[in-house]
N, C-alpha and C positions, 0 to 999 in steps of 0.2 A: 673421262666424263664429257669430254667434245663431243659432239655434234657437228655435222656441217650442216647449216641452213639449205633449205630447198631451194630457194632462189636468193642471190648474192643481191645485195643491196646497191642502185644503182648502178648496175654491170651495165644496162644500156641506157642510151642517149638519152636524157630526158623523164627519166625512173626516178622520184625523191630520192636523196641522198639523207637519212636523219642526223641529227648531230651526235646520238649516244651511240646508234643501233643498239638499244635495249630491247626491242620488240623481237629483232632477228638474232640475239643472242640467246635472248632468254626461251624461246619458242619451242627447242631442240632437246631444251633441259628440263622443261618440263613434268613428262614422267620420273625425273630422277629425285625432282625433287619435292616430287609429292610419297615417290618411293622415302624417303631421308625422315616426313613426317611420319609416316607409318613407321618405320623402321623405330625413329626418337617413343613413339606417343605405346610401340609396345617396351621397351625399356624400360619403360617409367622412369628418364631422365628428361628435364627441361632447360635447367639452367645452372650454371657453373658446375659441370659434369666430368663426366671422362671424357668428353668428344673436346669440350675446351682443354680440358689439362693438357691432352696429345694437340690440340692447335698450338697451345703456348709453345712447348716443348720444342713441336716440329720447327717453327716461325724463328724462337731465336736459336736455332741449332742450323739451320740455314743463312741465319741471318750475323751469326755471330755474336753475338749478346751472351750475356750471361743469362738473363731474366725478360720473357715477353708476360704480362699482362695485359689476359684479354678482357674487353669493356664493351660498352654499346653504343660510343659511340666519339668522333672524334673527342670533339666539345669537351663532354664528358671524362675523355680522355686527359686532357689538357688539365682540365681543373684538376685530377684527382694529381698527376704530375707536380701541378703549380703545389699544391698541399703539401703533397710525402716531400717536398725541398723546404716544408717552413715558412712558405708564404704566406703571410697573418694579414692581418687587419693596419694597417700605416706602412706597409711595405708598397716600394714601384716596383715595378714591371717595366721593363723596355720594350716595345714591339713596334713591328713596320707598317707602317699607315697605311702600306697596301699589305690589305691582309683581310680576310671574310671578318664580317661582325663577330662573329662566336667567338672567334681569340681574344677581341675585346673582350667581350659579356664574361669569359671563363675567367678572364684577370681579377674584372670587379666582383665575380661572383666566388673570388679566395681572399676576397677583402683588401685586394691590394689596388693601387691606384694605375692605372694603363696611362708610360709615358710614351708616347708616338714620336718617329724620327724616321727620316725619309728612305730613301732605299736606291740600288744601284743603276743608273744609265742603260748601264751594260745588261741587266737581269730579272733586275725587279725585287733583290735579293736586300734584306738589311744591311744599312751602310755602317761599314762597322768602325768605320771613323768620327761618325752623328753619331752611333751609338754611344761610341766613350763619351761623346762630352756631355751627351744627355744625363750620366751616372751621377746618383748621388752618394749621399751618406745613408738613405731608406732605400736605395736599390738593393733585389733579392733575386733578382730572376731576370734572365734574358731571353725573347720568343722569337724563334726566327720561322719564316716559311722558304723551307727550301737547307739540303746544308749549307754552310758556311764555315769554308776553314779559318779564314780571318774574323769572323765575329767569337767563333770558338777559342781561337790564339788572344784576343782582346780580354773576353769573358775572363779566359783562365788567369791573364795576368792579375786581375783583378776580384781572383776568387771567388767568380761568381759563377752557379749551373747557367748552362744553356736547356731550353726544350726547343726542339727542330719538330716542324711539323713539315714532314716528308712526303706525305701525297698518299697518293694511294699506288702505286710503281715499286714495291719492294727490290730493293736492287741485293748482290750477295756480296756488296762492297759496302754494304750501311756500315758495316764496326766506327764508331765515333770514339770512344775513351772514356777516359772520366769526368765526370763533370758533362755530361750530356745526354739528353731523355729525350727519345725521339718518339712520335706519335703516329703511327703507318693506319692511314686512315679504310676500310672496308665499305665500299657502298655500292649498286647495281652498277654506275657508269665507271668504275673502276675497270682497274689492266684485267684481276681476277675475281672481280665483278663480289656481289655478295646478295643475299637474300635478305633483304633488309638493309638496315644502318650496324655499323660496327668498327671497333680499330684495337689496335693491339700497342700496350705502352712498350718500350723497348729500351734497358736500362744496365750498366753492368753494376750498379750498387745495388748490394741483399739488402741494405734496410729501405733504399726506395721502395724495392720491389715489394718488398712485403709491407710495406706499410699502402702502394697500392692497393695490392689483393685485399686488405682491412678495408678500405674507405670505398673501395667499390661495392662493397658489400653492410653497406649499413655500418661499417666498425666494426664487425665480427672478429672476434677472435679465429683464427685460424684454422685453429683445430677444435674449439668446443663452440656448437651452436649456441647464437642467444648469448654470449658472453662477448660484451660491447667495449672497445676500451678509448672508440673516438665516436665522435660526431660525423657519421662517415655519409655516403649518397647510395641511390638505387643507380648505379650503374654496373649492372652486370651481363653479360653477355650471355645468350641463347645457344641451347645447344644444337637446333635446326641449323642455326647462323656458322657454326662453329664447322660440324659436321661435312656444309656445304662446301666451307673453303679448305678444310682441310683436303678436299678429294680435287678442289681448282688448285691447290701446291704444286702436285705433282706438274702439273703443265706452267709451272713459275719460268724455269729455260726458256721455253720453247715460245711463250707467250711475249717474253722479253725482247729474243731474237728479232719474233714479228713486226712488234712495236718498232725494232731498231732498223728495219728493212725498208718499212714503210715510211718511218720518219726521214731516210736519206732518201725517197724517193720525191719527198715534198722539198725537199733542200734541195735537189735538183733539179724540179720541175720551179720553182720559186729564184730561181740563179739569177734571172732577167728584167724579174720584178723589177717596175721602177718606183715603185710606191710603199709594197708590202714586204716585211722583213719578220724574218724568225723571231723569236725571242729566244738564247742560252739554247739553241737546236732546236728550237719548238716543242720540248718535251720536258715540263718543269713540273714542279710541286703544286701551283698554280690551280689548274684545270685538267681535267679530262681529254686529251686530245693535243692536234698541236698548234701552239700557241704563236700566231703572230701579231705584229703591230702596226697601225697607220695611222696616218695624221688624218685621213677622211673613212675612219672604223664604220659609221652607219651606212654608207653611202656602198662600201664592202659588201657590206652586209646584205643591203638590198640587191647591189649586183647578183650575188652565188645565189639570195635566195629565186629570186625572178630564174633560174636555169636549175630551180627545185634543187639546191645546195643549203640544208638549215647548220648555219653556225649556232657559235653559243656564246655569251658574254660572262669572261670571267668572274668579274669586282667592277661593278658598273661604278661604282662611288667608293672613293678613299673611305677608311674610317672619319675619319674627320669633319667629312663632309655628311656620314650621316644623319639624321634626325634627331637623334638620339645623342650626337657626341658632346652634345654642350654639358648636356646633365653629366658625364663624365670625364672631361676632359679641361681643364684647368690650367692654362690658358688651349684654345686649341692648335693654335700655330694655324699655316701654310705647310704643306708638302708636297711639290712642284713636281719632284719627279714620280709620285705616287699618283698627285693626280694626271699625269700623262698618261701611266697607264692606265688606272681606270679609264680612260679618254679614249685609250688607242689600241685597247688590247680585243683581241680576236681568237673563237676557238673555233677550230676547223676540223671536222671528223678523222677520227684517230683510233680503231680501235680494235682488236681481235675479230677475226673474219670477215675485216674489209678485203673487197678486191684489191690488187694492185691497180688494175683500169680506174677503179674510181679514185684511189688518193691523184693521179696524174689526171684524171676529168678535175678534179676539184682541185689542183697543183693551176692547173693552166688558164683554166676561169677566173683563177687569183693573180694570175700573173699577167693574164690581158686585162687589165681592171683598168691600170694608168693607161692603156691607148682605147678605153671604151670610153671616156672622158669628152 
């Protein structure tokens, strides 16, 4: 289903560099996926189809899972997760303060209370030593963005699920265990990009699983329409959606390679950096792209962009610090290393059919920043 763009993004001096390249990915594809509605719209399938069941199938057969459940959308995802584990109404939640609003909002919106605890120096990753002593006797659930082997060895002592929100980077080494629900998020500025919003649950418990596929769909009984046995959500996934990524799978290798090609060409062009530094390889759960950090982020920012280089800002604000967190968050604490990164974090273009020329234009602009000063 590739395409090569007619003209490379930035390939010469002084040519914008975007932060997605959504415009130059999506341009190529086009026709294919206007062919994919015609195709769908004579079928007469729209939603939770045949094109989804063969996504699910193919996604955790690839991915190793026993069970993928495809949905509409991370969020969405999340909640329907938080739920099929039992997560009511006076139940906590542990999650990392650095972490996008939705993972809050999906907590409270399973009735459960979001208790926030700081996150790793090294990563940005839940700190899975905060976490234990965050736990209580209403703890039911633990959310981390990104894996984590030590919050999972934590959790399991402790008898509690993990749900990993993994990014949208499906790797062929996800298998996690038991006691662990990961959420592989679908959206345009993804590795394998998507039409639309979308994510797939990723589970090896059958009654998770199935208790998913129920609550995504209004509570349906499984096999007889209109036969309701929960209070379940409209989250169900499109078979345009579905269709689309099923034919971007095949290029999952090959896409991954690029990413990893490209990502050590920024880790080399960034060696000298006296300012700017990776984060965990600059290729996390996080963001789109690759992820560095500095103590002077805006000032970055305006650097690359004045030499038509547009970043992007992960999680400009901790949870904690948003608008909103007072009405849910009880006391709200401090979380120092979280607000760092939201302080200091940086995304820098990353992404299927970039040049190699340009991640090293945009490597070296980053890297002469401390002596533009």
């Amino acid at each position: 289903m590739t395409k090569s763009p007619t003209t490379a993004p930035g390939e010469e001096t002084g040519v914008r560099v975007t932060a997605y390249g959504t415009a130059q990915r999506y341009a190529p594809l086009a026709d294919d996926i206007v062919g994919l509605v015609e195709e769908i719209a004579r079928s007469d399938e729209f939603i939770l189809k045949s094109r989804v069941a063969a996504l699910e199938t193919e996604v955790a057969g690839r991915l190793g899972r026993a069970h993928a459940v495809a949905c509409a959308s991370t969020t969405g995802g999340l909640l329907l997760a938080l739920k099929s584990l039992g997560v009511r109404s006076g139940d906590e939640v542990v999650l990392p303060a650095y972490a996008e609003w939705p993972a809050l909002s999906a907590v409270v919106s399973a009735g459960a209370r979001p208790v926030l605890t700081d996150v790793r120096e090294a990563d940005g990753v839940l700190d899975a030593w905060l976490a234990e002593a965050a736990l209580s006797p209403a703890t039911r659930a633990v959310v981390t963005v990104g894996a984590s082997g030590p919050v999972r060895d934590m959790a399991g002592r402790h008898g509690l699920p993990v749900v990993e929100l993994i990014g949208t980077r499906p790797a062929t080494d996800t298998a996690a265990g038991e006691g662990v629900v990961q959420i592989l998020s679908f959206r345009p500025e993804g590795l394998l990009g998507a039409v639309g919003d979308a994510a797939v649950i990723l589970t090896d418990d059958t009654d998770a699983g199935a208790l998913c596929r129920m609550l995504r769909n209004h509570g349906q009984d499984l096999n007889t329409r209109f036969l309701y046995h929960h209070i379940g959500y409209n989250c169900r996934m499109d078979e345009i959606g579905a269709a689309f990524l099923l034919r971007r799978l095949a290029e999952l290798a090959s896409l991954l390679e690029e990413q990893h090609l490209l990502a050590g060409r920024y880790a080399q062009g960034l060696r000298r950096a006296e300012d700017v530094r990776a984060v965990h390889g600059g290729v996390t759960a996080f963001a789109d792209g690759y992820l560095v950090r500095t103590a002077r982020r805006d000032q970055l920012r305006e650097h690359l962009a004045a030499q038509g280089i547009e970043t992007a800002l992960p999680r400009p604000l901790a949870l904690h610090r948003q608008g909103l967190a007072h009405e849910q968050l009880d006391p709200a604490g401090e979380f120092p290393v979280a607000q760092l990164f939201a302080a200091e974090s940086l995304v820098l273009p990353l992404y299927p059919g970039l040049p190699a020329g340009v991640v090293d234009r945009v490597a070296a602009a980053a890297a002469g920043f401390g002596s533009a000063r």
